[in-house]
MMTF fields as JSON, N, C-alpha, C and O atoms, coordinates in Angstrom:
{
  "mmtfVersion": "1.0.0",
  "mmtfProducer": "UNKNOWN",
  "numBonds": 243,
  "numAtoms": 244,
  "numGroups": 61,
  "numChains": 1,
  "numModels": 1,
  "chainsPerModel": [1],
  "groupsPerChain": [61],
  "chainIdList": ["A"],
  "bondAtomList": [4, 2, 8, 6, 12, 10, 16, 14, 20, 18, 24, 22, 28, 26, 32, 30, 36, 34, 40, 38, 44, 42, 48, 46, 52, 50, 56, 54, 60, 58, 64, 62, 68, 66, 72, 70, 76, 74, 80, 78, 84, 82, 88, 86, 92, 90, 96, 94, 100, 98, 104, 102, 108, 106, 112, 110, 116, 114, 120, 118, 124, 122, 128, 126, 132, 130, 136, 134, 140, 138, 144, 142, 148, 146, 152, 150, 156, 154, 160, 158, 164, 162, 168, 166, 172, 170, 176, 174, 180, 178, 184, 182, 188, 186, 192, 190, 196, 194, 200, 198, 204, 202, 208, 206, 212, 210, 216, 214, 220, 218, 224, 222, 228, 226, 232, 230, 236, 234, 240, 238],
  "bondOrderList": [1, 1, 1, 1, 1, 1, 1, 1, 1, 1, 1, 1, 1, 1, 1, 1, 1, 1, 1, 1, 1, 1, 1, 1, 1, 1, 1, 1, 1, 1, 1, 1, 1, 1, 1, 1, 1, 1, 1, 1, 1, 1, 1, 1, 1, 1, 1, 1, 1, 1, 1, 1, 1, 1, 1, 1, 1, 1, 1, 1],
  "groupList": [{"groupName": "UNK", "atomNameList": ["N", "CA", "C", "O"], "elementList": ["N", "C", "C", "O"], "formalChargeList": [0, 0, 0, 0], "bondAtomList": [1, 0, 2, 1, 3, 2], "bondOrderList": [1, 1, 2], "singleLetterCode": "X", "chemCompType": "L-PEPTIDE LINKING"}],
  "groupTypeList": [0, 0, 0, 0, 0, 0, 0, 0, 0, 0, 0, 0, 0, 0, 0, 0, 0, 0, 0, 0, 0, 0, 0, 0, 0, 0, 0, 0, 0, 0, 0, 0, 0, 0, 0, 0, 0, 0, 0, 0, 0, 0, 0, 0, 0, 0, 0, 0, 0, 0, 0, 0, 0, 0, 0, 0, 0, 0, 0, 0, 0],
  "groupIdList": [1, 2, 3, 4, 5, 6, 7, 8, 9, 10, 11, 12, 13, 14, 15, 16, 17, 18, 19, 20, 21, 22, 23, 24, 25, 26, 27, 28, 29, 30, 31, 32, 33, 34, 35, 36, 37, 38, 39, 40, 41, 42, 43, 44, 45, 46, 47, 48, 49, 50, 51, 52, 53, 54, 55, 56, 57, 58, 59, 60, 61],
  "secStructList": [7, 2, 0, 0, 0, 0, 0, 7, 7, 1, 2, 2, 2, 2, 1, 7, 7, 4, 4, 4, 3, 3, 6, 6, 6, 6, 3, 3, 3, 3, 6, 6, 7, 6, 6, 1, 7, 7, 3, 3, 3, 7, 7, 7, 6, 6, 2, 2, 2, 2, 1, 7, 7, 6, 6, 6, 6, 7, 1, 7, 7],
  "xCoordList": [68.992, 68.62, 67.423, 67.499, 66.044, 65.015, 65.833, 66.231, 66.108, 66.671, 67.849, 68.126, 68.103, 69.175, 68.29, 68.38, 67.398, 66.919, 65.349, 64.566, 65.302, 63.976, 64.312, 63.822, 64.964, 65.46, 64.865, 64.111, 65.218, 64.61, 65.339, 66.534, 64.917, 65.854, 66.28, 66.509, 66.424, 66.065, 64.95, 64.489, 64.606, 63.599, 62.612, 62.061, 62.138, 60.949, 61.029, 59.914, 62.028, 61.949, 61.45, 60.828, 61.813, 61.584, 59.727, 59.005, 59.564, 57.749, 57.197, 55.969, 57.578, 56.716, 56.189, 56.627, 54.9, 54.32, 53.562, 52.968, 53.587, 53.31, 52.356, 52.628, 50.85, 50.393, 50.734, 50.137, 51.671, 52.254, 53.215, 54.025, 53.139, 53.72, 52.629, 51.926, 53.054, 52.128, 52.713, 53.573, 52.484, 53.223, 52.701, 53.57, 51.5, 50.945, 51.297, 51.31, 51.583, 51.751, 53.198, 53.821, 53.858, 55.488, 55.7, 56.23, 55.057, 54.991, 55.004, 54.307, 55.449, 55.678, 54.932, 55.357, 53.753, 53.907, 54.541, 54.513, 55.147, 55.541, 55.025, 54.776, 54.706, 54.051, 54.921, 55.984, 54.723, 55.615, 57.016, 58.057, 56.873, 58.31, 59.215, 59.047, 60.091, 60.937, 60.21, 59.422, 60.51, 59.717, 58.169, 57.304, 57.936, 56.667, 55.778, 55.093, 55.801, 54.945, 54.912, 55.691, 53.467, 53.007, 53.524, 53.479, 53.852, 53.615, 54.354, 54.651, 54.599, 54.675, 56.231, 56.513, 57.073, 58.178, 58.243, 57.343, 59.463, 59.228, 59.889, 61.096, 58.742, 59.152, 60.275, 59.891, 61.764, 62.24, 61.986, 61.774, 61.985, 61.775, 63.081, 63.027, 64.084, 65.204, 64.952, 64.944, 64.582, 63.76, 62.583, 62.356, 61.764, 60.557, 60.66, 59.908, 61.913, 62.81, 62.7, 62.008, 63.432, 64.141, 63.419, 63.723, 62.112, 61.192, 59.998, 59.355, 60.443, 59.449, 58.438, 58.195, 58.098, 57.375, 56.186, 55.432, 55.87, 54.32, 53.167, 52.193, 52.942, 51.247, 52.011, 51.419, 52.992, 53.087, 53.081, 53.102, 53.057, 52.933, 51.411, 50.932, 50.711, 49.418, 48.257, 47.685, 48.087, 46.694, 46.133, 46.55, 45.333, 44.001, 44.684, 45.065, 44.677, 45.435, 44.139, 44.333],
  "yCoordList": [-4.041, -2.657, -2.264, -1.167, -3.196, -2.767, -2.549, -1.429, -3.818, -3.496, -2.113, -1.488, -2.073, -0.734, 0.886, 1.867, 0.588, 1.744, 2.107, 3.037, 0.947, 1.397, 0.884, 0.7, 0.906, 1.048, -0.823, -0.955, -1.67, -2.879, -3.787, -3.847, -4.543, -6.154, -7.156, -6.624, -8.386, -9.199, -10.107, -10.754, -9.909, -10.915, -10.222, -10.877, -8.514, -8.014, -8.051, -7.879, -8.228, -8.16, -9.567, -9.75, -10.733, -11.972, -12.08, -12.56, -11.895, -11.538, -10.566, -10.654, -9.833, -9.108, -9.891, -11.034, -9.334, -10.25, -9.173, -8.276, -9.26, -8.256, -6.863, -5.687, -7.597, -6.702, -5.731, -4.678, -5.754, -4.705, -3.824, -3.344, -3.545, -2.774, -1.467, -1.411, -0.712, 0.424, 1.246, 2.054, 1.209, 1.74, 3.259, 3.932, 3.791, 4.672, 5.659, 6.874, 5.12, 6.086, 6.152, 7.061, 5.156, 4.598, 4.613, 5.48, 3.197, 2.903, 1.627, 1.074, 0.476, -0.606, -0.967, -0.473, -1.875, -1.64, -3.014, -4.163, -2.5, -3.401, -4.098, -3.479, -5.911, -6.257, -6.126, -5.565, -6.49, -7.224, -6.659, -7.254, -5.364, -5.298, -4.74, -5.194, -3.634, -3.613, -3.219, -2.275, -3.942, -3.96, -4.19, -3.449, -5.345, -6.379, -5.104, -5.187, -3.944, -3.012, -2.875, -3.082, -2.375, -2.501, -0.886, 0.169, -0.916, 0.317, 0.262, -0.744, 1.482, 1.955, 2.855, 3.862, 2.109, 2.644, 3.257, 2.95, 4.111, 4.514, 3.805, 3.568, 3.382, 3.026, 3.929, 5.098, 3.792, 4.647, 4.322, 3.152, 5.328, 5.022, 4.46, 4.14, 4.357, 2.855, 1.757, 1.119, 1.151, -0.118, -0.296, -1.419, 0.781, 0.242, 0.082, -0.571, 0.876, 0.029, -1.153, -1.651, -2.005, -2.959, -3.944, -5.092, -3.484, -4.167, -5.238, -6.262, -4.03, -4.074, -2.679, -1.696, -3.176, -2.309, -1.866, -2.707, -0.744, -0.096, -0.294, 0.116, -0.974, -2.125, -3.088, -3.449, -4.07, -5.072, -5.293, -6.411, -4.378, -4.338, -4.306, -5.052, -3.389, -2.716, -3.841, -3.677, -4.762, -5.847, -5.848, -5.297, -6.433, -6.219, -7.372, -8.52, -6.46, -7.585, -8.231, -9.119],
  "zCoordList": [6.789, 6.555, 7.418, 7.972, 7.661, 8.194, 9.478, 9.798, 10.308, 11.633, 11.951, 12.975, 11.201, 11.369, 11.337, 12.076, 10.064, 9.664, 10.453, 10.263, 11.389, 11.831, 13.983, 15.097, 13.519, 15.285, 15.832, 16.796, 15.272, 15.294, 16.038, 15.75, 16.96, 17.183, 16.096, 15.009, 16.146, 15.724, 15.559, 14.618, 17.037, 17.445, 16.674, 15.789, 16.905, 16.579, 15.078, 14.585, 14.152, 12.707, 12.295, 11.249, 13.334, 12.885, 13.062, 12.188, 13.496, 14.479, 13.306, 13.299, 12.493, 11.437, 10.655, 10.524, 9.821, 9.169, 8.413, 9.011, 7.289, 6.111, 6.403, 6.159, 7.162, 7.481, 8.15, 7.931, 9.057, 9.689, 9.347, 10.14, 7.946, 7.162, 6.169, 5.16, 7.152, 6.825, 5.689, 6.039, 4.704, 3.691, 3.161, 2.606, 3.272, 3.0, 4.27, 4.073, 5.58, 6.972, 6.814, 7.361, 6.025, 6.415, 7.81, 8.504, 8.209, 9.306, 9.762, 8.911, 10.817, 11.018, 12.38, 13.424, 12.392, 13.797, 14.517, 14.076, 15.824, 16.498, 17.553, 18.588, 17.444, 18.644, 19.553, 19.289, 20.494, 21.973, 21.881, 22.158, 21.43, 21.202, 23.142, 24.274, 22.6, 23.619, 25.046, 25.104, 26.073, 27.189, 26.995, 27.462, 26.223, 25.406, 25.859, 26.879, 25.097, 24.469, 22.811, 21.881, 23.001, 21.518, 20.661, 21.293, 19.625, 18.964, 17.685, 17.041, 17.423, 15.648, 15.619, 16.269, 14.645, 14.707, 12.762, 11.98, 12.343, 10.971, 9.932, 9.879, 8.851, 7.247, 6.863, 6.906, 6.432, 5.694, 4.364, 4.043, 3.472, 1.966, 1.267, 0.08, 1.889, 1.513, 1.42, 0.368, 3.044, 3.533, 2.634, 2.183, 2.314, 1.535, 0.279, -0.444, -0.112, -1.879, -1.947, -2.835, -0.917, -0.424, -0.296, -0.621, 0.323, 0.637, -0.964, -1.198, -1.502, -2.868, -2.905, -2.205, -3.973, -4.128, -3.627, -3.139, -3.648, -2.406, -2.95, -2.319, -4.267, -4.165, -4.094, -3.076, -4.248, -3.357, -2.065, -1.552, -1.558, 0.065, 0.454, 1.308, -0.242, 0.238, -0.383, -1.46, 0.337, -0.04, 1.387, 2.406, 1.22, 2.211, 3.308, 3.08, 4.783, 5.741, 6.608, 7.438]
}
């Protein structure tokens, strides 16, 4: 679902790591992603169902 719903690879979904889940911006950011540039692609509020819940996400990174 993330990879579909947020325009994702594989590789770059495997490379996430909690903090980079912006839940208050609904936002993800991406390292090294396509053409190993950095940036911020969008949280849908499906994926962040999916994900759990939004204080389980939001702790101090």
């Amino acid at each position: 679902m993330l990879i579909y719903s947020a325009g994702l690879s594989v590789s770059e979904v495997v490379k996430l790591k909690l903090g980079d889940i912006d839940t208050e911006r609904k936002r993800i950011y991406i390292k090294g992603g396509k053409g190993r540039k950095d940036g911020y692609t969008i949280l849908s509020d499906t994926a962040m169902e999916i994900l759990g819940h939004k204080e389980d996400l939001n702790y101090d990174k």
